[in-house]
C-alpha positions as CSV (number, residue, x, y, z in Angstrom):
1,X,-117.1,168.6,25.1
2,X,-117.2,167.6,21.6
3,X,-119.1,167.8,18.7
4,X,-119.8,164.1,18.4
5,X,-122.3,164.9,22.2
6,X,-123.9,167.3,20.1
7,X,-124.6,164.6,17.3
8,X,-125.8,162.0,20.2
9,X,-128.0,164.6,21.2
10,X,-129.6,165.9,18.8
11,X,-132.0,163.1,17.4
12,X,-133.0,162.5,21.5
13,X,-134.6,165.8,22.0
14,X,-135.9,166.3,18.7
15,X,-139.3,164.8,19.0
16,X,-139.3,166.5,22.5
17,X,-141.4,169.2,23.5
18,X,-139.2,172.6,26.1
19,X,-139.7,170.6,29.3
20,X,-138.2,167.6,28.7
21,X,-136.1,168.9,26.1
22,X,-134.1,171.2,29.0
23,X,-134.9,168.1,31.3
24,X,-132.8,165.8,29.3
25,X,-129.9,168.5,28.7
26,X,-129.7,169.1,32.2
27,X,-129.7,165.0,33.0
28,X,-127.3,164.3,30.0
29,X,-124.4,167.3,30.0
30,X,-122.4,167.5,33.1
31,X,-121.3,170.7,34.9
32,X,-122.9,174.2,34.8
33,X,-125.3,174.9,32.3
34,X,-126.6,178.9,31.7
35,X,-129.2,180.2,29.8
36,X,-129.2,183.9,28.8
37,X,-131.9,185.8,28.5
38,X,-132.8,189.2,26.6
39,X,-136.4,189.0,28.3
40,X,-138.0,188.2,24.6
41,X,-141.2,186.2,24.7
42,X,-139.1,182.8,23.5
43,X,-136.4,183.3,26.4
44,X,-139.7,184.0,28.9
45,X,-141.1,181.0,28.0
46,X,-137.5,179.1,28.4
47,X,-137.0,181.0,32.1
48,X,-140.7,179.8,33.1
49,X,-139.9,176.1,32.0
50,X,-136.7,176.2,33.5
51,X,-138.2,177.9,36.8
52,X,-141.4,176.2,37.2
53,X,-139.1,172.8,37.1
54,X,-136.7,173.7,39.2
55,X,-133.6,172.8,37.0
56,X,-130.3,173.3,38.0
57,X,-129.6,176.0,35.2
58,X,-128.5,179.3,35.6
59,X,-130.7,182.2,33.9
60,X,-128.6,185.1,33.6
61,X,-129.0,188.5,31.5
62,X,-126.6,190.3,29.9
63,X,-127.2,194.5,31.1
64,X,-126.0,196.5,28.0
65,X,-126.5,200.0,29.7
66,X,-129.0,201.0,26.8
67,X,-131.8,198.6,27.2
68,X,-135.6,199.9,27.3
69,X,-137.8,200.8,30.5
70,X,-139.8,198.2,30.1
71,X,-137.4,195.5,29.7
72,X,-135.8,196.5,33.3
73,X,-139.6,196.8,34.3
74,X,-140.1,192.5,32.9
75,X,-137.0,192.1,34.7
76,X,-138.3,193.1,38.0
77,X,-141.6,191.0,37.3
78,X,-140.0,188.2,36.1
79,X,-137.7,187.7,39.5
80,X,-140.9,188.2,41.4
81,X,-142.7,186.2,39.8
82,X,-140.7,183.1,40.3
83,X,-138.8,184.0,43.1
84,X,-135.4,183.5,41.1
85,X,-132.3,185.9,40.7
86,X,-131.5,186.6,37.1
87,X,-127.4,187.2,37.3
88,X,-126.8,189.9,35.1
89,X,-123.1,191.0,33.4
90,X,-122.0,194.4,32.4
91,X,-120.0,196.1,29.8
92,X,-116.1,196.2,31.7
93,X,-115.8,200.1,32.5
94,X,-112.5,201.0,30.7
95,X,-113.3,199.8,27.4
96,X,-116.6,201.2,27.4
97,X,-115.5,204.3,28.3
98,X,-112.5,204.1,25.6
99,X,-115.7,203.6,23.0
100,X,-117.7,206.1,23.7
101,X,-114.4,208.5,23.6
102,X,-113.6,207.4,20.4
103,X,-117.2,207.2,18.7
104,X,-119.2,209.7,20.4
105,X,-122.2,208.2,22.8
106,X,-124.5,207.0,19.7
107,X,-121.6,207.0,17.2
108,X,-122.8,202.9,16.6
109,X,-125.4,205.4,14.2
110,X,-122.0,205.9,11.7
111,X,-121.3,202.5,10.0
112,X,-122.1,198.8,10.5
113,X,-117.9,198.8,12.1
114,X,-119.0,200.9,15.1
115,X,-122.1,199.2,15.4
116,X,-120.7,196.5,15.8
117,X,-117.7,197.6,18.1
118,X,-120.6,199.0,20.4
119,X,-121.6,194.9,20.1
120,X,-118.9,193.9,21.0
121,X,-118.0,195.6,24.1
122,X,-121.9,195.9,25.3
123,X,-122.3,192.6,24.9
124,X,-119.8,190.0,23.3
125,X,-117.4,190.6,25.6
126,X,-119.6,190.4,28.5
127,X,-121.1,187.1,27.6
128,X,-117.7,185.5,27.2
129,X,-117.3,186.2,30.8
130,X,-121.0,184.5,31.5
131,X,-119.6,181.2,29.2
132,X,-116.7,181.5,31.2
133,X,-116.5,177.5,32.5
134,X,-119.7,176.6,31.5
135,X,-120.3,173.1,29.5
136,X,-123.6,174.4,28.4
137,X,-125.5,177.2,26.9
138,X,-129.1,177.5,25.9
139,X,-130.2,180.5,24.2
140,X,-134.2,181.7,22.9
141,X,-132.8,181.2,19.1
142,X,-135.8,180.4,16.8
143,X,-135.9,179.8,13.3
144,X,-138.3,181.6,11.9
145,X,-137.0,184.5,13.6
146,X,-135.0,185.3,10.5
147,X,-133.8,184.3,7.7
148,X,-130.4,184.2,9.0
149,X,-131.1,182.0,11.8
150,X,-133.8,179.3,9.4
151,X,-131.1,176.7,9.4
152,X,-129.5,177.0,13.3
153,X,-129.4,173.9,15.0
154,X,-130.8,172.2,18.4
155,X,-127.6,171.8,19.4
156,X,-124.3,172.1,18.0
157,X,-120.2,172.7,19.6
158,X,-120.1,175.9,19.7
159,X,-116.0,176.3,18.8
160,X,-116.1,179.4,19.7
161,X,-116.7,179.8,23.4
162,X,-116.0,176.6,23.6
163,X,-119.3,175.2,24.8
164,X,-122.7,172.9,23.9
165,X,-125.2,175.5,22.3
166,X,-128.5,174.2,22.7
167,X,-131.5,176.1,21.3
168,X,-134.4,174.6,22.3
169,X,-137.2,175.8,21.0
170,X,-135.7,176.6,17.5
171,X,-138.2,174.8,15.8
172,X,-141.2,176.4,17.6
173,X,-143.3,179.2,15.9
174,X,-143.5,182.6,17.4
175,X,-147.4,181.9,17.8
176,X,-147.2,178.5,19.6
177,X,-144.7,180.3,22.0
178,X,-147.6,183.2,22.8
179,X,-150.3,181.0,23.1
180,X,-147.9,179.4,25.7
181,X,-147.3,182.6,27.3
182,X,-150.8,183.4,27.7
183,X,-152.1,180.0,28.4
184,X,-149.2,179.8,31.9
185,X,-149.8,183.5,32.5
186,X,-146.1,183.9,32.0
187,X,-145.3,187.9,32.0
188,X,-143.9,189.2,28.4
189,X,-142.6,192.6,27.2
190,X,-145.1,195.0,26.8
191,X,-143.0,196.3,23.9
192,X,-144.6,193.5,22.2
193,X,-147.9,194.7,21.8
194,X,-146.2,197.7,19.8
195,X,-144.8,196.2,17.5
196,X,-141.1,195.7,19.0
197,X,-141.3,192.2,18.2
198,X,-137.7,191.6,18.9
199,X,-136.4,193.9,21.4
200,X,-132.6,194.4,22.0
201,X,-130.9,197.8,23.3
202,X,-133.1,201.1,22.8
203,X,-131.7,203.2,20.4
204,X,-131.0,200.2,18.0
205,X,-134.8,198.8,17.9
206,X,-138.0,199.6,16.4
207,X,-141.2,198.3,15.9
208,X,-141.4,196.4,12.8
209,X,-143.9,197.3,9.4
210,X,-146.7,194.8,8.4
211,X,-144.6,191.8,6.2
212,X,-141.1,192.1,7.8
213,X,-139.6,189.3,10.0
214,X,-139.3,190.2,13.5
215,X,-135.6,190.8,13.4
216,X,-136.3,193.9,11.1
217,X,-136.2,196.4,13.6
218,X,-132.8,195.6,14.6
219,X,-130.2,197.9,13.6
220,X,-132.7,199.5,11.3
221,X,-130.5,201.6,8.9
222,X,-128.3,198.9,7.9
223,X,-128.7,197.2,4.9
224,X,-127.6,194.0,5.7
225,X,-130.7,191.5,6.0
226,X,-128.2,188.9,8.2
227,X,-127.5,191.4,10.7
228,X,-126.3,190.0,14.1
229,X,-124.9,191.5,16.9
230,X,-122.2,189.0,17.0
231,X,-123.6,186.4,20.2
232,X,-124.3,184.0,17.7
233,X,-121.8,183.9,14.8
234,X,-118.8,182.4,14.2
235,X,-115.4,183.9,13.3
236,X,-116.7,183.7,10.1
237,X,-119.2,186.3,11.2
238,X,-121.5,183.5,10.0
239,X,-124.4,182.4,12.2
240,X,-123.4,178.6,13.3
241,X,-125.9,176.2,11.0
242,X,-127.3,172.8,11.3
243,X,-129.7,170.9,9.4
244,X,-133.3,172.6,8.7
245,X,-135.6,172.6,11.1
246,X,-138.6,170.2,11.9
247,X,-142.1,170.6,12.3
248,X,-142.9,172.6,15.8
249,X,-143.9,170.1,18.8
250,X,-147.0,170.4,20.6
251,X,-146.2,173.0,23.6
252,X,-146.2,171.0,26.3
253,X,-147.4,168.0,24.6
């Protein structure tokens, strides 16, 4: 893979709404294709397209070990649901134990280095294992998310693992995306409704304040307002960019 497919690709599913947008990835990029999910209401709406059509792509989790109730509960419903395993991958046992000997059980609390190390080993590492072979990955990035993630692309080469990174509804709005959820009865978080607008291990989210963007509640008491966990930066530690974004397409349309 290269980044000139990437380029080919991008101006053909631009104008195309999530179903034929994962249609035509799956028909145009040969080999295995996974999509990882965090159970948010974007990567719910991905699994539902991608389950409802029966695509050949693999939906697969990653388990940190510090994830909420209620996301193991969405978990449970979501398999049931559409009668579809989600695989899941898990922190390797010696170097999680080796962390939480060195930094004490929440000791990601103490600067934005443990943090981070905690990322790495609950969740970098693991997904490197999930990319391991794969030709493409599709992930629930939008851009209004953040201001760190307004100018991430469709689809780009992702250097790093190695691998097409295909974001396809990075152009959708957070609303279009409910109304889409509600509209296909497709289950969502019930952290939601509280606030936890985008959920990620337990003791590192909160529900966000009236005005902040939905990645606020991440990693709260750092001051950093680009703060990533490290899945989707680069060596740079900079999230991969693309050209800005274009006006939402109908859901469904």
């Amino acid at each position: 893979m290269t980044a000139s497919i990437a380029e080919i690709l991008a101006p053909r599913l631009a104008p195309l709404d999530l179903d034929h947008r994962l249609q035509l990835v799956r028909e145009l990029i040969p080999g295995r294709i996974v999509f990882t999910t965090s159970f948010g209401v974007e990567d719910q709406f991905i699994t539902h397209s991608i389950f409802t059509q029966g695509l050949d792509i693999d939906v697969a989790t990653i388990d940190t070990g510090r994830l909420f109730p209620e996301t193991y509960t969405l978990w449970e419903e979501t398999e049931a649901r559409y009668a579809r395993r989600i695989r899941a991958a898990y922190p390797q046992a010696a170097p999680l134990e080796a962390l939480v000997e060195e930094q004490g059980v929440n000791g990601f609390y103490k600067s934005v280095e443990a943090r981070k190390a905690c990322c790495h080993v609950r969740k970098v590492e693991p997904l490197s294992r999930l990319l391991d072979g794969v030709s493409g990955w599709i992930t629930g990035l939008r851009a209004d998310q953040s201001a760190a993630r307004a100018d991430a692309p469709l689809i780009a080469f992702d250097a790093g693992h190695k691998v097409l990174k295909i974001n396809p509804v990075i152009d959708y709005t957070r609303d279009a995306i409910v109304d889409a959820t509600q509209e296909f009865s497709i289950p969502v978080n019930e952290l939601h409704a509280r606030g936890f607008l985008s959920i990620g291990c337990a003791p590192c989210t909160r529900a966000i304040e009236p005005g902040e963007d939905e990645r606020a509640g991440r990693w709260w008491w750092e001051q950093d307002d680009k703060k990533e966990c490290g899945l989707h930066v680069g060596e740079d530690g900079v999230l991969r960019r693309g050209p800005g974004p274009q006006p939402a397409p109908e859901v469904f349309g």
